[in-house]
Rosetta silent file (secondary structure, phi, psi, omega in degrees, C-alpha in Angstrom):
SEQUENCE: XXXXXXXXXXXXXXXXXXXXXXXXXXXXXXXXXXXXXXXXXXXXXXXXXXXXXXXXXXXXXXXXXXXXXXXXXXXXXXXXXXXXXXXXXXXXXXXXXXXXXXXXXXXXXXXXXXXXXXXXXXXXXXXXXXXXXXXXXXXXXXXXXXXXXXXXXXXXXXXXXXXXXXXXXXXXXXXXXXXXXXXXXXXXXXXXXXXXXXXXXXXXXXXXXXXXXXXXXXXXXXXXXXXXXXXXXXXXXXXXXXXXXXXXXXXXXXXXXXXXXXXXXXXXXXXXXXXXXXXXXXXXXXXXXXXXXXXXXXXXXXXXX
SCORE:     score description
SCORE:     0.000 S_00000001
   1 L     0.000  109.094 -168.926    0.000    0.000    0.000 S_00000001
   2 L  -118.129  115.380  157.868    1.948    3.081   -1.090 S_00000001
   3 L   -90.676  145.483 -162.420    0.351    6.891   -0.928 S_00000001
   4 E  -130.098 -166.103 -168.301    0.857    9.051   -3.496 S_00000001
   5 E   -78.520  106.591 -179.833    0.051   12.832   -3.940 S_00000001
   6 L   -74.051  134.662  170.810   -3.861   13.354   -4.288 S_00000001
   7 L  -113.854  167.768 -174.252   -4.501   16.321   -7.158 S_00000001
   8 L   -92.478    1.287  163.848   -7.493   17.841   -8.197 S_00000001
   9 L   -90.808   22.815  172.880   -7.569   15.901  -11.591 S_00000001
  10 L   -71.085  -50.789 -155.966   -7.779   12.804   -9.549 S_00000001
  11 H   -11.082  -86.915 -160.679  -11.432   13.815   -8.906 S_00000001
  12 H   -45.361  -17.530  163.324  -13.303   11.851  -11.371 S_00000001
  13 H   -56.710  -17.467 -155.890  -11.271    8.648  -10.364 S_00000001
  14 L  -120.668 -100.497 -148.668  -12.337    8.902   -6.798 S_00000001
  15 L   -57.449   28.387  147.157  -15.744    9.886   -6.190 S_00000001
  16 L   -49.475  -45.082 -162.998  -17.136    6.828   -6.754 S_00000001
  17 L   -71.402    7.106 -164.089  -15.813    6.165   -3.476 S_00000001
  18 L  -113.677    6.932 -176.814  -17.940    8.983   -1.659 S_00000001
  19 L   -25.655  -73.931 -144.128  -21.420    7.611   -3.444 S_00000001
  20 L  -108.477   36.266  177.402  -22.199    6.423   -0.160 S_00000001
  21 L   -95.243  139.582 -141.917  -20.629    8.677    2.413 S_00000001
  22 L  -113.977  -35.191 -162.322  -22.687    8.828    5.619 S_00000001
  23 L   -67.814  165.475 -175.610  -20.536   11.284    7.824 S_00000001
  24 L   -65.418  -45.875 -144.704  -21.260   14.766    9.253 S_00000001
  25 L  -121.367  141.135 -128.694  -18.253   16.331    9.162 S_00000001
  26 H   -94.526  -15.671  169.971  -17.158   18.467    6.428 S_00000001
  27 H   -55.130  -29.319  179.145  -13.335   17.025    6.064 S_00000001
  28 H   -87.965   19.627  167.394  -14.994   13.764    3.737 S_00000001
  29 L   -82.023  120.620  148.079  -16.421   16.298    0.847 S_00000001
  30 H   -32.533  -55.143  172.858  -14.156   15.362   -1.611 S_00000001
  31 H   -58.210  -31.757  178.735  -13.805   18.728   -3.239 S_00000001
  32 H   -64.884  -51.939  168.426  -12.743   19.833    0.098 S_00000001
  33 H   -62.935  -17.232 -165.325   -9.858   17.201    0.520 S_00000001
  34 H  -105.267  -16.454 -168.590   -8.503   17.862   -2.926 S_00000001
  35 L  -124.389   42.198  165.970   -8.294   21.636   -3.243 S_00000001
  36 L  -129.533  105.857 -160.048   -6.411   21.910    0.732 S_00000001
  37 L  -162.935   75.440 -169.688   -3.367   21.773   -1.333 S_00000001
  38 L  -117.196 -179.873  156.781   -0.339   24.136   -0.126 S_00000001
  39 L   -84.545   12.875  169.333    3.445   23.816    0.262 S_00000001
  40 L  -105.587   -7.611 -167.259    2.809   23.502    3.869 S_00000001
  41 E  -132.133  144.194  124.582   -0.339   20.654    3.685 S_00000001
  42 E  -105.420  159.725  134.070   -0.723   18.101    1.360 S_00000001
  43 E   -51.235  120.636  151.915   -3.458   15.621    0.355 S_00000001
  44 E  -141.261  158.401  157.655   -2.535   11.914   -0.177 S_00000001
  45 E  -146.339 -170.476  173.928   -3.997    8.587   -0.749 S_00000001
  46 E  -134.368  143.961  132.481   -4.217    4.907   -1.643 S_00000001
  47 E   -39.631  111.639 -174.537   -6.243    2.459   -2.938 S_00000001
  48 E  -135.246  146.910  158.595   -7.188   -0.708   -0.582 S_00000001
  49 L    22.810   75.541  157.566   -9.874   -3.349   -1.013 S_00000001
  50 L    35.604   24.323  146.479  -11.956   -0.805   -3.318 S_00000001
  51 E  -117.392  164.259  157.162  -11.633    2.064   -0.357 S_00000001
  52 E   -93.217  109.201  163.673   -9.642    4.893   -0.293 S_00000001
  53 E   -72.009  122.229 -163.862   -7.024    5.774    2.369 S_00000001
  54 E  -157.939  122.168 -169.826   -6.617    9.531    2.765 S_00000001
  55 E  -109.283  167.355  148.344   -3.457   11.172    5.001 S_00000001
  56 E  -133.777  145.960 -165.345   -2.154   14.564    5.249 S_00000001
  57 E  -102.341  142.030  155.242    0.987   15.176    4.816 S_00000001
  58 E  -123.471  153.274  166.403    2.736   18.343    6.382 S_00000001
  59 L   -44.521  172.317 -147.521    6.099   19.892    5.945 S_00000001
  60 H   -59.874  -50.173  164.452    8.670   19.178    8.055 S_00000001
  61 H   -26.706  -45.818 -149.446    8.156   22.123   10.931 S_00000001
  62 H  -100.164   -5.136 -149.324    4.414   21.264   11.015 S_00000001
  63 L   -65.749   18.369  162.257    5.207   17.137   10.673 S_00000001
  64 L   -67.546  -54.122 -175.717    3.287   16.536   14.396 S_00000001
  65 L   -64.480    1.866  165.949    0.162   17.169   12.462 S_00000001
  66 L   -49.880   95.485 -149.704    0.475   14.205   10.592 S_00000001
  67 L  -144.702  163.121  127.132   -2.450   12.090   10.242 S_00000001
  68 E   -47.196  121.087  147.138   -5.099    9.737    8.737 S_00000001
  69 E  -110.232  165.342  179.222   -8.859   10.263    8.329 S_00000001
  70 E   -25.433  106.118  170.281  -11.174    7.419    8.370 S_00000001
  71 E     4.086  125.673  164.710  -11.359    5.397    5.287 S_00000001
  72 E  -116.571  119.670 -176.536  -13.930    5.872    2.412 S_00000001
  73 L  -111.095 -139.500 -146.815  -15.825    3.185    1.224 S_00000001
  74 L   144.996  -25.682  172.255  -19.274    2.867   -0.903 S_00000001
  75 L  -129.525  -15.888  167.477  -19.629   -0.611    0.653 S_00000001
  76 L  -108.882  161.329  141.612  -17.725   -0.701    3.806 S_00000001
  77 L  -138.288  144.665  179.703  -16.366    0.525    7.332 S_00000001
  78 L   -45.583  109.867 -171.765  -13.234    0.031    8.705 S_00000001
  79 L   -83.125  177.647  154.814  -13.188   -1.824   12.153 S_00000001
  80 H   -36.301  -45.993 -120.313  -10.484   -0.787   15.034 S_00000001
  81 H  -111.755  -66.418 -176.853   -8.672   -3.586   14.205 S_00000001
  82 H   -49.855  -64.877 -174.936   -8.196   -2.289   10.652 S_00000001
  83 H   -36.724  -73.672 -157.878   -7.633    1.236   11.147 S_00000001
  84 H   -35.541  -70.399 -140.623   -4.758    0.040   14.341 S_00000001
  85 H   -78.034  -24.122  175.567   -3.093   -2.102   11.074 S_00000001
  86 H  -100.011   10.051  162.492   -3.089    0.552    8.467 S_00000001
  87 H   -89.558  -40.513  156.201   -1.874    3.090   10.310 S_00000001
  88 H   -46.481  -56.289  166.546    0.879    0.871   11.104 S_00000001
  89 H   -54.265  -40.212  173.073    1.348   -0.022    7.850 S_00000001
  90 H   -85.966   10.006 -161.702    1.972    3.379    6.650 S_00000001
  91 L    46.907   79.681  170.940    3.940    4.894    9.479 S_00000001
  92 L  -141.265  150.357 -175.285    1.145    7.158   10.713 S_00000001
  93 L  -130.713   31.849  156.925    0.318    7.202   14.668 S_00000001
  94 L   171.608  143.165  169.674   -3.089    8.693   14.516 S_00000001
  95 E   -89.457  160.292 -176.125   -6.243    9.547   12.804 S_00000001
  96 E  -129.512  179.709  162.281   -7.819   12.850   13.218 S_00000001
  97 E    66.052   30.454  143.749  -11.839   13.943   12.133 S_00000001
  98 E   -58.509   95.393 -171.805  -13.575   10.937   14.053 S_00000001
  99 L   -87.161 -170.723 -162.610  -16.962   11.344   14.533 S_00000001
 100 H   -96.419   19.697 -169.414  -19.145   10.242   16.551 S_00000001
 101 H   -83.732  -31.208 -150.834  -21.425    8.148   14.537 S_00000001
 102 H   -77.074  -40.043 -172.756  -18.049    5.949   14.017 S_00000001
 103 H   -62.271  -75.463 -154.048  -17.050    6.290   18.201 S_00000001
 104 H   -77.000   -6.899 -176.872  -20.551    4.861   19.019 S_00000001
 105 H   -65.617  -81.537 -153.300  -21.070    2.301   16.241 S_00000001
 106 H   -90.192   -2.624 -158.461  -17.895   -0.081   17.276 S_00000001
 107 L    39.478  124.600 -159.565  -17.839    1.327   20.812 S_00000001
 108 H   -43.625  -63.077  168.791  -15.056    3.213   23.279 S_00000001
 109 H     7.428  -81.046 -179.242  -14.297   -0.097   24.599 S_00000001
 110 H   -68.112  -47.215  173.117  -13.321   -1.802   21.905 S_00000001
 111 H   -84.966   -0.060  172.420  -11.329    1.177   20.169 S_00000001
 112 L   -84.677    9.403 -179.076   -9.633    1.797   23.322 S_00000001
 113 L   -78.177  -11.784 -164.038   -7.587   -1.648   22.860 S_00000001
 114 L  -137.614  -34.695 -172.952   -5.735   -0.010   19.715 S_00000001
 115 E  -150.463  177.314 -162.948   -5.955    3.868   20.382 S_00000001
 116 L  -103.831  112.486 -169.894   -6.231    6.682   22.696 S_00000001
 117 L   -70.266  108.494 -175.585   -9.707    8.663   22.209 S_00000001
 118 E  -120.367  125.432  174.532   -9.192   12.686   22.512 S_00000001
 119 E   -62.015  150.803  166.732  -11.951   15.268   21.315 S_00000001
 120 L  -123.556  112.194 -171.577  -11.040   17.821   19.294 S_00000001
 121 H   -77.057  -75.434  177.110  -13.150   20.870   20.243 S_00000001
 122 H   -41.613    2.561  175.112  -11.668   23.140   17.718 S_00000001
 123 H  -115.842   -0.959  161.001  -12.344   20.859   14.873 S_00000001
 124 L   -46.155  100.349 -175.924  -16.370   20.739   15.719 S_00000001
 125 E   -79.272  146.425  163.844  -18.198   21.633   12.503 S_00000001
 126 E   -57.837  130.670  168.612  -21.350   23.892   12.945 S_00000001
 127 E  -139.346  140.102 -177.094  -24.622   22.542   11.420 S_00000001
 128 E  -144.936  150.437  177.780  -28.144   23.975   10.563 S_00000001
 129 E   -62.766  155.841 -145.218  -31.397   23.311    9.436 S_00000001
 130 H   -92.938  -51.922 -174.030  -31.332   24.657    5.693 S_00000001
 131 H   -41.568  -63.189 -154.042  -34.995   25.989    6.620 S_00000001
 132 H   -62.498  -28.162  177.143  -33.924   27.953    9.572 S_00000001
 133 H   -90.631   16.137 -163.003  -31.060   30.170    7.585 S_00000001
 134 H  -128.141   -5.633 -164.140  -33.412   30.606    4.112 S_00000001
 135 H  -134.080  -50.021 -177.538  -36.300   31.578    6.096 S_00000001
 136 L    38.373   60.756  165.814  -34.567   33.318    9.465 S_00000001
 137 L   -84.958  156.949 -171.865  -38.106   33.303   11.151 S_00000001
 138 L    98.250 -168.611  173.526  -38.499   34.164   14.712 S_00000001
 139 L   -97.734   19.541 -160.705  -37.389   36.366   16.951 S_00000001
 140 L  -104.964  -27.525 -164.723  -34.183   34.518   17.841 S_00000001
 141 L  -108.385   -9.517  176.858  -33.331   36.002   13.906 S_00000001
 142 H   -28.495  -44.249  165.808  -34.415   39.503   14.167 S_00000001
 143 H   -53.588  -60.818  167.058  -31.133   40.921   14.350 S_00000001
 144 H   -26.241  -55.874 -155.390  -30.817   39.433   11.001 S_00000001
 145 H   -94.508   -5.254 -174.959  -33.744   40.248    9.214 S_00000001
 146 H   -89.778  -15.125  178.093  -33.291   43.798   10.478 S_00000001
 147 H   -83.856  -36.488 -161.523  -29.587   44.092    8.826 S_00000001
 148 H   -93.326   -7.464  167.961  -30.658   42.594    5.327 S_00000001
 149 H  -100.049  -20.229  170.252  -33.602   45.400    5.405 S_00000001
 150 H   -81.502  -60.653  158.093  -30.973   47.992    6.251 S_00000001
 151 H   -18.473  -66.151  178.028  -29.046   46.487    3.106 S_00000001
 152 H   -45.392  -40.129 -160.651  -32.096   46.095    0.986 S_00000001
 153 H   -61.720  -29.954  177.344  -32.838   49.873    2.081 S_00000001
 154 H   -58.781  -84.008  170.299  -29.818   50.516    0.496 S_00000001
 155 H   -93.635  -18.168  166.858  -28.694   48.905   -2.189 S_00000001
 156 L   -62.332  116.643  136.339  -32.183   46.850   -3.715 S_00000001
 157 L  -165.447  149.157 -174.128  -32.646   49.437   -6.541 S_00000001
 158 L    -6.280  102.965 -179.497  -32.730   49.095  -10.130 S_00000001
 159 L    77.729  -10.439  169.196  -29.204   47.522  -11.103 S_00000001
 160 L   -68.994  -54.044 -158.716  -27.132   47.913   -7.444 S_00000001
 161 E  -118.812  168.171  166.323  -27.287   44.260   -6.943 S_00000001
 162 E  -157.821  165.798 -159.600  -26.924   41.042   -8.831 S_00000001
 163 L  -146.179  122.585 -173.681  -26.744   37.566   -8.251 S_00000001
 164 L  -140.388  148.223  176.392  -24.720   34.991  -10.813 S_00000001
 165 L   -84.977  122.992 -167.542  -23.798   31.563  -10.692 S_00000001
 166 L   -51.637  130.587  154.358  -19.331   31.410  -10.473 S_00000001
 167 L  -105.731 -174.253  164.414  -18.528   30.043  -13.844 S_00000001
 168 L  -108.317    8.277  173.779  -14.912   30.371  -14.726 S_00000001
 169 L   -70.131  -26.856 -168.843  -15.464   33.238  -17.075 S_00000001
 170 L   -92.173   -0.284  175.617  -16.183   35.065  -13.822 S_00000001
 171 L   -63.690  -25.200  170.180  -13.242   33.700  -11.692 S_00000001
 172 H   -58.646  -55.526  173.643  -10.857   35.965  -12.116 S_00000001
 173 H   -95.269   57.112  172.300  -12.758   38.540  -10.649 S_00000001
 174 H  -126.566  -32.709  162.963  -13.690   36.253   -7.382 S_00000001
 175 H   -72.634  -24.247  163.407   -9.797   35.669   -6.990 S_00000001
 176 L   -65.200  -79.545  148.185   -9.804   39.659   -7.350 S_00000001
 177 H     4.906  -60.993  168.218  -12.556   39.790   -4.797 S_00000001
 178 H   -85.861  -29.908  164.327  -10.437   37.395   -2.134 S_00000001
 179 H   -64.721  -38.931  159.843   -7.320   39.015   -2.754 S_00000001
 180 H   -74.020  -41.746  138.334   -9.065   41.914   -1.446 S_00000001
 181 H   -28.281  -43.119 -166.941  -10.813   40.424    1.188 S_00000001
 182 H   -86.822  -35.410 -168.181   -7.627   38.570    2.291 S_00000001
 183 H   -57.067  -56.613 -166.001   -5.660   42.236    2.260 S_00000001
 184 H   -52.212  -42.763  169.827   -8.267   43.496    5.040 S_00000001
 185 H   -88.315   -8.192  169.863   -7.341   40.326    7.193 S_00000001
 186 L    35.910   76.360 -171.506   -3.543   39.878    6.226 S_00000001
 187 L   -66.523  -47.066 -152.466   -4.454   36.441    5.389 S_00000001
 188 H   -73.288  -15.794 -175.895   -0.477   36.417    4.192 S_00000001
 189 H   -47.603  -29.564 -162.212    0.987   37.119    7.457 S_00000001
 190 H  -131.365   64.391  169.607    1.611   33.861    8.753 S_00000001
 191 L   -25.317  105.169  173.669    2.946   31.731    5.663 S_00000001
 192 L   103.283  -47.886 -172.978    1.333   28.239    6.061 S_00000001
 193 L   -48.367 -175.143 -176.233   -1.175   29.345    8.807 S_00000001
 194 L   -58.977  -19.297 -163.588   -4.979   28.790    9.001 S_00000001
 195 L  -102.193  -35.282 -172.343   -6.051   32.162    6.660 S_00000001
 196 H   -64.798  -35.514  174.982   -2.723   31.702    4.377 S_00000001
 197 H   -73.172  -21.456 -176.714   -4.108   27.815    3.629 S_00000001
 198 H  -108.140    1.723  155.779   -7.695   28.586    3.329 S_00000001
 199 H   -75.265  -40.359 -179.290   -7.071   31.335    0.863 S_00000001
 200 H   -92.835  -16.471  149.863   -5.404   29.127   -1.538 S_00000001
 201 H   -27.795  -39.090 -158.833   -7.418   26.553   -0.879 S_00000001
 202 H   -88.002  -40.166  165.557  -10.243   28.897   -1.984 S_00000001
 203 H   -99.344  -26.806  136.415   -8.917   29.447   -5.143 S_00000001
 204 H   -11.506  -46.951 -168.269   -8.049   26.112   -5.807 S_00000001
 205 H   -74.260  -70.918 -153.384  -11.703   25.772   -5.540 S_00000001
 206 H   -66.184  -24.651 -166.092  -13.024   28.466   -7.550 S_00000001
 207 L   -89.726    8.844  149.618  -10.350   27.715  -10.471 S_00000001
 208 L  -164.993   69.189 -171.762  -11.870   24.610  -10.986 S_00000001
 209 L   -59.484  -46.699  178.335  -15.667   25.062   -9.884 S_00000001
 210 L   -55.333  -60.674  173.408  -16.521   23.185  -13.030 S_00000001
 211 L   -44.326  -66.738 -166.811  -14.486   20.445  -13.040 S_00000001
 212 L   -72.207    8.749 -173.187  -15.080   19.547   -9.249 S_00000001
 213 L    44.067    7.521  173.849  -18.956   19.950   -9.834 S_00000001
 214 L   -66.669   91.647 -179.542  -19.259   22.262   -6.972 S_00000001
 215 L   -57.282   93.888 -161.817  -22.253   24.840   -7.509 S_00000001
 216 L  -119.357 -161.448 -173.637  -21.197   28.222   -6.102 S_00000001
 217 E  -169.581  127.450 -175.471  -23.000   31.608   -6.482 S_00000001
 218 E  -108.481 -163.639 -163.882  -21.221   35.761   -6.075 S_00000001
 219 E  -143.448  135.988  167.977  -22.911   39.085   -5.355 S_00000001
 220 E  -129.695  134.965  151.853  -21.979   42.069   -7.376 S_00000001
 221 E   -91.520  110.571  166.709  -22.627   45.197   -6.057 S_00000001
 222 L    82.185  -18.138 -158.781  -22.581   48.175   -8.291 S_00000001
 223 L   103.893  -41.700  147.230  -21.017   45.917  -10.657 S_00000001
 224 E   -70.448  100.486 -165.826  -18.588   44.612   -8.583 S_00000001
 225 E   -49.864  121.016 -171.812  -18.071   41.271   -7.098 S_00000001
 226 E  -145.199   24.192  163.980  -18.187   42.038   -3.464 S_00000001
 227 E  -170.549  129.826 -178.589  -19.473   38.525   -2.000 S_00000001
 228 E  -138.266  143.206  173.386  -19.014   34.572   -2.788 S_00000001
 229 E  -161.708  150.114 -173.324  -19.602   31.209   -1.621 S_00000001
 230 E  -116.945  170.129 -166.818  -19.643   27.499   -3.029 S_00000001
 231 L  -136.963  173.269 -175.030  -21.721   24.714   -1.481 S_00000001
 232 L  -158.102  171.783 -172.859  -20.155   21.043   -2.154 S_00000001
 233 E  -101.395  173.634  172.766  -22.743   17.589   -1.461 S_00000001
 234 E   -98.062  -85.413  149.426  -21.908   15.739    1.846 S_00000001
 235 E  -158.723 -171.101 -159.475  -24.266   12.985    1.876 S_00000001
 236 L   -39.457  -26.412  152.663  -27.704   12.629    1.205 S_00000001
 237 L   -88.411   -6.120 -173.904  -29.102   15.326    3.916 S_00000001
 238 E  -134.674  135.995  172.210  -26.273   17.616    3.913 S_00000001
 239 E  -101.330  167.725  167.672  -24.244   20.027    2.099 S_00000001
 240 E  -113.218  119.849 -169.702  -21.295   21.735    3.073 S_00000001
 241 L   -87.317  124.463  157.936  -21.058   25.786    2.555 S_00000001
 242 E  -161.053  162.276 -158.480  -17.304   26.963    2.312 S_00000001
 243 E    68.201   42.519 -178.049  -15.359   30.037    1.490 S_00000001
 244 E   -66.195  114.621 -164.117  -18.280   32.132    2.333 S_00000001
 245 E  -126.600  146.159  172.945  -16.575   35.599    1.870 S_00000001
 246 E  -165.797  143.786 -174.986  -18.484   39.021    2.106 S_00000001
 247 L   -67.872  153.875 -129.592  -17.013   42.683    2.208 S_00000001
 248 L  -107.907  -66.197 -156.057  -16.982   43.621    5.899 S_00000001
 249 L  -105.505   44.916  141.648  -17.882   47.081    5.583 S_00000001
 250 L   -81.058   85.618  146.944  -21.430   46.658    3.695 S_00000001
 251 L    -6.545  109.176 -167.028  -23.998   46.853    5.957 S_00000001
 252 L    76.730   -9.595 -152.061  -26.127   43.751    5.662 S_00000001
 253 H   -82.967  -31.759 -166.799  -24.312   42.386    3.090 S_00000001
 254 H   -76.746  -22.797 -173.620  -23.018   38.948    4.804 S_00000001
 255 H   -91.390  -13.572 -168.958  -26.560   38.248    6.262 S_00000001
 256 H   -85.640  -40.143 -158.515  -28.344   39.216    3.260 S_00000001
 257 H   -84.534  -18.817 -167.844  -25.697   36.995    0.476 S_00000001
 258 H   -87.601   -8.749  141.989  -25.906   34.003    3.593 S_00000001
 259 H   -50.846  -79.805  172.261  -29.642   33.855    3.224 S_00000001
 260 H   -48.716  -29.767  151.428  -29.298   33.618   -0.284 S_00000001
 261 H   -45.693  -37.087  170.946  -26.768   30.791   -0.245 S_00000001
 262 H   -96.259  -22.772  150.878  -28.922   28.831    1.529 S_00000001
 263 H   -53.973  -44.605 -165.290  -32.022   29.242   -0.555 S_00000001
 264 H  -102.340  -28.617 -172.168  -30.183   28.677   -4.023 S_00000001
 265 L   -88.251  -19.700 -144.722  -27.051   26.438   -3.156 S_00000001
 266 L  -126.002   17.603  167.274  -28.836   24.012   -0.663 S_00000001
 267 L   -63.910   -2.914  169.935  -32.438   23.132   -2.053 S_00000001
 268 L  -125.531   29.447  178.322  -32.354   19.296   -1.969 S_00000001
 269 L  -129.453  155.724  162.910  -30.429   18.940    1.601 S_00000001
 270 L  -102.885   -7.827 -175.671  -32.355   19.853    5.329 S_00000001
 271 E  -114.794  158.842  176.621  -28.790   20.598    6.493 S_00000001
 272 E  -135.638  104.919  158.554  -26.295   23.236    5.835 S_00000001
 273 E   -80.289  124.575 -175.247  -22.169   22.342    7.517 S_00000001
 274 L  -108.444   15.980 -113.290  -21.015   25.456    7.931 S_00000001
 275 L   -43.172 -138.993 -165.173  -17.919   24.053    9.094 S_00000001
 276 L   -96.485 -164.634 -174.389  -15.778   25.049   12.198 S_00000001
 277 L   -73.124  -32.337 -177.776  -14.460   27.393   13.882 S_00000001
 278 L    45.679   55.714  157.799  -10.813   26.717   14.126 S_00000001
 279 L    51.858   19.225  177.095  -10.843   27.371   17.727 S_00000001
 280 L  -121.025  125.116 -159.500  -11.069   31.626   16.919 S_00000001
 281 H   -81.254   14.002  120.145  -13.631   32.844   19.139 S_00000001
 282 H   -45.495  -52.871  169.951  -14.889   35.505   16.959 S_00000001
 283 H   -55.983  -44.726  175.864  -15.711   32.882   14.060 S_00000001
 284 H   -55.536  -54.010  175.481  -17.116   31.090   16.813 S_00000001
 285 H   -33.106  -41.586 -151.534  -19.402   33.916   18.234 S_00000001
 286 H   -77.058  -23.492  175.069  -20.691   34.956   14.525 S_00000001
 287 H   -59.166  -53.453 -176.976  -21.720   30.743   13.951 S_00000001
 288 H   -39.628  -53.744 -169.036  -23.155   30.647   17.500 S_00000001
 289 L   -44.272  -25.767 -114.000  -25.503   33.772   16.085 S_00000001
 290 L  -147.913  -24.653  173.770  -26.831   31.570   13.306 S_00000001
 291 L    70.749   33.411  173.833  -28.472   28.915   16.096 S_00000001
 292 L   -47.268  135.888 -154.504  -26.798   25.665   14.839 S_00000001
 293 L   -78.390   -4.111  178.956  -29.188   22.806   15.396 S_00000001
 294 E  -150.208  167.529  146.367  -26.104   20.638   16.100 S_00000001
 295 E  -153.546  133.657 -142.509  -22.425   20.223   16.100 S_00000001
 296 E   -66.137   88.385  162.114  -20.889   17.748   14.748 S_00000001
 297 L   -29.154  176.416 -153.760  -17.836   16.191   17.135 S_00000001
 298 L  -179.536   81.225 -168.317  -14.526   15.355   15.668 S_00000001
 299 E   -84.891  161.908  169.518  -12.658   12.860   17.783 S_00000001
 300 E  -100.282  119.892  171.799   -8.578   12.384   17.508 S_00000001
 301 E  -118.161  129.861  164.998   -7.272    8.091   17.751 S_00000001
 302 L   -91.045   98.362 -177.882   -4.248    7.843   18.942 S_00000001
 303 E   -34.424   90.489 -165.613   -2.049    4.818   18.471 S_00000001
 304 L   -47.423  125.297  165.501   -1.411    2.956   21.738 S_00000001
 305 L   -92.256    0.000    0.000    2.158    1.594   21.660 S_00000001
């Protein structure tokens, strides 16, 4: 069993193997593992008994963070037993993005004979009923609906707004759009950090929207692309939203384009993954706002020697 570098023209070879993927948690959308693709993180996998094994590799500095996630199968899961031997085989001494369907299915018991169980609170993706952000009835959303009517008050007139589905004629100026975005947040600051990786990540994404089948949708203001976000499938109830971007200092604008995202990208799922937080309590705060009807755990297994 040898891993080799996963790329994003792998796709069509692969997602057979996600037909039938049942998890939660927003690390098994394919599009998502293939286009987190830096010189500080790679993707890799392998091919085993018609599943795919999929590590991440990090450079040398970061090479703690090395890890396995669970297998992906279309007809299988992986016992304890397995997992313990193929992390062995490949010199890796832990998986990370366990949930908890997988924890209670085989039982702590049983997986504590091969590994060490740790939560990972900062890798807990956010999830919501589809309904509740497309509709943002009650008073628990009021705060909402009163910013996208200060927006609307604004900017709804003749020709101010528009709303187009990302092609790649339009990518260029969505990579404009995030370059600007990223400037405000000095995404670049930290070479290899969480904002420097999910910016290229992001265009990764958008510069092959097509390809990857991912269904995204921008905001022009004015003429000008001043909000974007792609949706990716999960499984069969859920989608995953990511790289939701919106200029800061529009009034209304991020509650107004995150409404629409969830009406237009997310019309055959009851769920929306919003995913997490990454542990920065501001990101957390603005998810928290949004009334997630769950969130999704993320366990760490550690190899017992």
């Amino acid at each position: 069993m040898n891993l080799k570098h996963l790329k994003i023209k792998d796709y069509p070879n692969l997602k057979h193997f996600f037909i039938r993927q049942t998890y939660n948690l927003c690390v098994y959308s394919l599009p998502s593992i293939l286009v987190w693709n830096s010189d500080a993180y790679q993707p890799c996998g392998a091919i085993h008994d018609d599943s795919l094994i999929i590590a991440a590799e990090f450079e040398a500095t970061h090479a703690e963070k090395r890890h396995l996630i669970l297998p992906i199968s279309p007809n299988r899961e992986f016992s304890p037993e397995e997992l313990y031997e193929i992390a062995g085989k490949l010199g890796f001494d832990k998986y990370w993005f366990v949930p908890d369907e997988y924890i209670e299915h085989f039982g702590r018991e049983r997986i504590e004979s091969f590994f060490e169980i740790t939560s990972q609170t900062k890798l807990e993706d956010y999830v919501y009923l589809r309904e509740d952000l497309a509709e943002l009835k009650g008073n628990r959303y009021s705060k909402k609906r009163n910013l996208i009517s200060q927006f609307k008050k604004e900017y709804d007139k003749e020709g101010r707004i528009a709303v187009e589905k990302i092609t790649y004629t339009v990518v260029p100026e969505c990579t404009d759009f995030l370059e600007k975005w990223c400037k405000e947040r000095d995404c670049d600051k930290e070479p290899g950090g969480d904002l420097s990786c999910e910016k290229r990540a992001a265009i990764n994404m958008l510069e092959n929207i097509e390809f990857l089948e991912v269904p995204g949708i921008l905001l022009r203001v004015d003429g000008i692309v001043s909000a974007f976000g792609v949706a990716s499938h999960l499984n069969q109830d859920m989608g995953v939203l990511h790289f939701e971007k919106a200029f800061a200092n529009i009034k209304g604008l991020y509650q107004y384009f995150d409404q629409l995202c969830a009406r237009l990208l997310f019309s055959d799922k009851k769920y929306i993954n919003k995913e997490s937080d990454m542990g920065m309590p501001g990101l957390a705060q603005a998810k928290e706002s949004y009334y997630p009807v769950m969130k999704v755990r993320a366990y760490e297994l550690k190899v017992k020697s």
